[in-house]
C-alpha positions as CSV (number, residue, x, y, z in Angstrom):
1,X,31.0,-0.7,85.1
2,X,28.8,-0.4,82.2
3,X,29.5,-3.3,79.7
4,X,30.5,-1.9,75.9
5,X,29.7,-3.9,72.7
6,X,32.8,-5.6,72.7
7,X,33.0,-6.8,76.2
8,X,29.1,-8.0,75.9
9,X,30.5,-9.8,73.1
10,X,33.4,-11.5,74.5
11,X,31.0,-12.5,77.4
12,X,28.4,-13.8,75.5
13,X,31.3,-15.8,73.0
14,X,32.7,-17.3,76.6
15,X,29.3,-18.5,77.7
16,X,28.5,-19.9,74.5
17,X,31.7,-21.9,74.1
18,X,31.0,-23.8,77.0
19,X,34.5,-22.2,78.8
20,X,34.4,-19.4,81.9
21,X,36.7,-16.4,81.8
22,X,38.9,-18.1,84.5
23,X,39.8,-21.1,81.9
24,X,39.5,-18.6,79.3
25,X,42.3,-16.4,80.7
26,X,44.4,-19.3,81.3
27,X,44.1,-20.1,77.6
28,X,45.3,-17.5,76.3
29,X,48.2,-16.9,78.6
30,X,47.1,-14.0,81.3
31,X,46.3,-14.9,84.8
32,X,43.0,-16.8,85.7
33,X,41.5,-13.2,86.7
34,X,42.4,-11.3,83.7
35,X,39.5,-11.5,81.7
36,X,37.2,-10.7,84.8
37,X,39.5,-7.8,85.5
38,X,38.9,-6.9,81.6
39,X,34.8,-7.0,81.3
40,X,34.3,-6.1,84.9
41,X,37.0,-3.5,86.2
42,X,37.8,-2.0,82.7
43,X,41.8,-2.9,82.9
44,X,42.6,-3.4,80.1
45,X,40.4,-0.4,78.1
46,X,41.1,-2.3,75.2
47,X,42.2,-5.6,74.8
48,X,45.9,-5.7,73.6
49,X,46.9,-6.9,69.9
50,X,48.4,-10.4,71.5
51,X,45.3,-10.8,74.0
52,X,43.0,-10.3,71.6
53,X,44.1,-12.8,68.9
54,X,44.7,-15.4,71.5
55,X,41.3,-14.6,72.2
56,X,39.3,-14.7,69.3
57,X,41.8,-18.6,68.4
58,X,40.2,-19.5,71.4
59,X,36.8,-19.0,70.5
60,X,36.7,-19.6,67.2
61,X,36.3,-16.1,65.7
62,X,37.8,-13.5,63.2
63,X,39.8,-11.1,65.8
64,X,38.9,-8.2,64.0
65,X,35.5,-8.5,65.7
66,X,36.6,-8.4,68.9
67,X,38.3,-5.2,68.2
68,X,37.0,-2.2,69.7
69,X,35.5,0.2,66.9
70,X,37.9,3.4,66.0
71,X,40.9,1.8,67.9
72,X,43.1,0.7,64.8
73,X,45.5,-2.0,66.0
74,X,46.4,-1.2,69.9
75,X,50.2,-1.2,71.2
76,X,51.5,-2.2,74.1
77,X,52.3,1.1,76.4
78,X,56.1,1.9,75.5
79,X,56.1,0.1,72.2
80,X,56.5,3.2,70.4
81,X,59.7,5.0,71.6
82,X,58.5,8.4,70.1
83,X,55.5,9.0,71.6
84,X,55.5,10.1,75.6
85,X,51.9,10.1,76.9
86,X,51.4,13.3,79.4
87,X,50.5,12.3,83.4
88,X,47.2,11.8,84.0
89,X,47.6,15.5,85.6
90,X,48.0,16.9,82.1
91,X,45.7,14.8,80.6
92,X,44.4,17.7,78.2
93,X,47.6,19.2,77.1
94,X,48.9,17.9,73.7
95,X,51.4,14.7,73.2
96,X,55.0,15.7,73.4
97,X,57.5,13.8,71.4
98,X,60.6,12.0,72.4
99,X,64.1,11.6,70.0
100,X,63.7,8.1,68.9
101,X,65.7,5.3,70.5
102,X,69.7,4.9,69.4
103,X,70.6,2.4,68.0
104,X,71.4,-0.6,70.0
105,X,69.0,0.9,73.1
106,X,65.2,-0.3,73.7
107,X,62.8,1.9,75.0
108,X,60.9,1.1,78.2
109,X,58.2,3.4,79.9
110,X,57.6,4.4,83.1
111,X,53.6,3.9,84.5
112,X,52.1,7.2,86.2
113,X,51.6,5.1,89.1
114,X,52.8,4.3,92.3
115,X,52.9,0.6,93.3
116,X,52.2,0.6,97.1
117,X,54.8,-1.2,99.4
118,X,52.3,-0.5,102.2
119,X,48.4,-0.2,102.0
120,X,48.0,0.1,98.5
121,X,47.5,2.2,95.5
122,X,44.5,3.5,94.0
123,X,44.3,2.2,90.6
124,X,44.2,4.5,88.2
125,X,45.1,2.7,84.4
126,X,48.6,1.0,83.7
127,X,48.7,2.4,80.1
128,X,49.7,5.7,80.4
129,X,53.8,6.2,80.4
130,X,55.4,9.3,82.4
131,X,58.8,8.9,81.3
132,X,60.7,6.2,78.6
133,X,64.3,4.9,80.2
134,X,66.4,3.5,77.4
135,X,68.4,0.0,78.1
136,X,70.9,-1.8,75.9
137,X,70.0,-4.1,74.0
138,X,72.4,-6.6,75.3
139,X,71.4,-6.2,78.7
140,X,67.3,-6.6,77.6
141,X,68.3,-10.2,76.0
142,X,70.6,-11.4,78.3
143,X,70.3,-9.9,81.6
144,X,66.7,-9.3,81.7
145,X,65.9,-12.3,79.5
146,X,62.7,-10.2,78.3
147,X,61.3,-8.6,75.6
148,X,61.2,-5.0,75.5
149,X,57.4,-4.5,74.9
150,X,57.2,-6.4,78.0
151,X,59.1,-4.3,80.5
152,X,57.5,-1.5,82.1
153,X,58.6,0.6,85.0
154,X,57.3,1.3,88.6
155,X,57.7,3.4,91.5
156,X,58.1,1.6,94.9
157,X,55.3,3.6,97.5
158,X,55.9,2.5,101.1
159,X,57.7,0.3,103.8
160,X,56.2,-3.0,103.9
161,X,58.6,-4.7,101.3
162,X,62.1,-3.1,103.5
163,X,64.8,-4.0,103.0
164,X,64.5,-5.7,99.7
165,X,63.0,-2.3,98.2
166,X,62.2,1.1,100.1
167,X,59.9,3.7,99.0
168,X,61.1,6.0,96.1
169,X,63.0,2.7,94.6
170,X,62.2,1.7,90.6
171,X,61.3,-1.6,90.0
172,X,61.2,-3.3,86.2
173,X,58.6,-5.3,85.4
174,X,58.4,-8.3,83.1
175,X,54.3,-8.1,82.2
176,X,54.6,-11.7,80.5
177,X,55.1,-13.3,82.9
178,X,51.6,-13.0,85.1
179,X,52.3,-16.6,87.1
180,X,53.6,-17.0,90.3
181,X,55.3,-20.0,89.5
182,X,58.2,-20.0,90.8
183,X,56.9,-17.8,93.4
184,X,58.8,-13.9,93.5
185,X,58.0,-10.6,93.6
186,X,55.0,-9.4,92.0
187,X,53.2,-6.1,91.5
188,X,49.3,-7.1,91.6
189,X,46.3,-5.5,92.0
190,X,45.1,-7.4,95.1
191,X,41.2,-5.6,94.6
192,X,42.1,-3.2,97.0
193,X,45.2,-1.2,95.5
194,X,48.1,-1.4,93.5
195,X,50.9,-3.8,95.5
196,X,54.6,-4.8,95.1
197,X,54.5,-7.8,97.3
198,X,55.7,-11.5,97.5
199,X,53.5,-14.0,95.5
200,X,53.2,-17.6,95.6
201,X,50.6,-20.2,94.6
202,X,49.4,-22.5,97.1
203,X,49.7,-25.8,95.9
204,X,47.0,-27.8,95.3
205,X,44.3,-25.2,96.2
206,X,40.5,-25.4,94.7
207,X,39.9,-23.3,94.3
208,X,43.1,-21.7,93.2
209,X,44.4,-19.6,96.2
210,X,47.3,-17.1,96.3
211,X,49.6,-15.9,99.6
212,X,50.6,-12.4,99.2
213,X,53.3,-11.6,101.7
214,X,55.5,-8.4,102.8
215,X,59.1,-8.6,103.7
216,X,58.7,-6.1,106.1
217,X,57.7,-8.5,109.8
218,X,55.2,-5.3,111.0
219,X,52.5,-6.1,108.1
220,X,50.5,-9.2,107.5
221,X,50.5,-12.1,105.1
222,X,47.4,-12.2,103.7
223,X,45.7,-14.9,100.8
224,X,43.2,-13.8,97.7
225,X,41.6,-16.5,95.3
226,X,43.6,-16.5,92.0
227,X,40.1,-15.0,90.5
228,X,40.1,-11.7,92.4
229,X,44.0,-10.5,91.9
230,X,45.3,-9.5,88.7
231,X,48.7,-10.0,88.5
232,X,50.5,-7.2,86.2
233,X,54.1,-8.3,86.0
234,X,57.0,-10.2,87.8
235,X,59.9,-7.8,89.1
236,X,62.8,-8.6,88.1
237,X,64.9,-5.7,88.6
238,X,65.3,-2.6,90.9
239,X,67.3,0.8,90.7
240,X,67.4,3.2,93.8
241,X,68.9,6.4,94.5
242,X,72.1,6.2,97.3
């Protein structure tokens, strides 16, 4: 993809400060690929609030310049109850509005997109919410042990993680915690799709080297350096329908 200004910048600030986006990523609390993910794949469009002034501490610069022009201060997707984005089918038609959330509820939204249990996904942006599901606040703190503006939801696509989650199944997503230690289950974009799979760091590994597995026996294990997957969140919670 064609680099913008601020992504030419943030390169050109890495090189200079004597780091590389892997280390870079690290230090400010993504996953070694993130940054490459950022300047190279275009996910994130914009550099979230938290990213970016992790960021620009990092290396040594005002954060406001590594904020893309006309963007204001970017939210988190879901961090704003109120406001429902339209699918990417109705990308055209205006924003409608949601009631905002009751008291004692958090609002978390839903991703238009499908995380594949089988061959994988096409990417197609993770900031766009198609529904908001509202959670106590009790349940967010204690049973999640999250943060709302972390939690994001998913639909399961596939076989190849049966029986622990079947196609059609909801999965919640803790986006902080981008890691895979201890090792769980993961949705990642693996450089070929969108995945739900198992996700575990080999140990010792230079360079760093990731096993991505299936529960289901019929599909393969498979590894991926650290630098080509992108982690997007752990799962720690599913719903399905009976």
């Amino acid at each position: 993809m064609e680099l913008d200004p601020i992504r030419l910048k943030v390169m050109k600030l890495v090189q200079d400060s004597g780091t590389d986006l892997k280390n870079a990523s690290i230090a400010i609390g993504r996953n070694a690929a993130y940054l490459h993910q950022y300047l190279y794949r275009g996910t994130p469009k914009i550099l979230p609030e938290d990213a970016r002034e992790a960021l620009a501490a990092h290396l040594g610069v005002d954060d406001a310049s590594l904020r893309a022009p006309g963007s204001g201060e970017p939210k988190p997707a879901g961090s704003n109850p109120a406001e429902v984005v339209p699918d990417s089918g109705a990308a055209a038609a205006p924003r409608r509005r949601a009631r905002s959330s009751p008291e004692g509820f958090a609002a978390v939204g839903e991703l238009d997109v499908r995380a594949s249990a089988g061959a994988g996904a096409i990417f197609d942006g993770l900031e766009e919410s198609r529904a908001i599901w509202l959670f106590p606040d009790p349940i967010i703190r204690h049973e999640f042990r999250a943060r709302p503006e972390d939690l994001r939801i998913v639909t399961i696509d596939g076989d190849s993680m049966e029986p622990l989650l079947s196609s059609g199944d909801r999965i919640l997503l803790d986006t902080s915690q981008r890691v895979p230690v201890p090792p769980g289950i993961f949705v990642i974009w693996d450089g070929m799709g969108i995945v739900a799979k198992r996700v575990e760091h080999v140990p010792n590994s230079e360079p760093a080297t990731i096993v991505i597995k299936s529960v289901n026996p019929d599909y393969q294990t498979y590894e991926r350096g650290a630098e080509e997957v992108n982690i997007i969140g752990r799962v720690i919670w599913s719903a399905r329908r009976l």
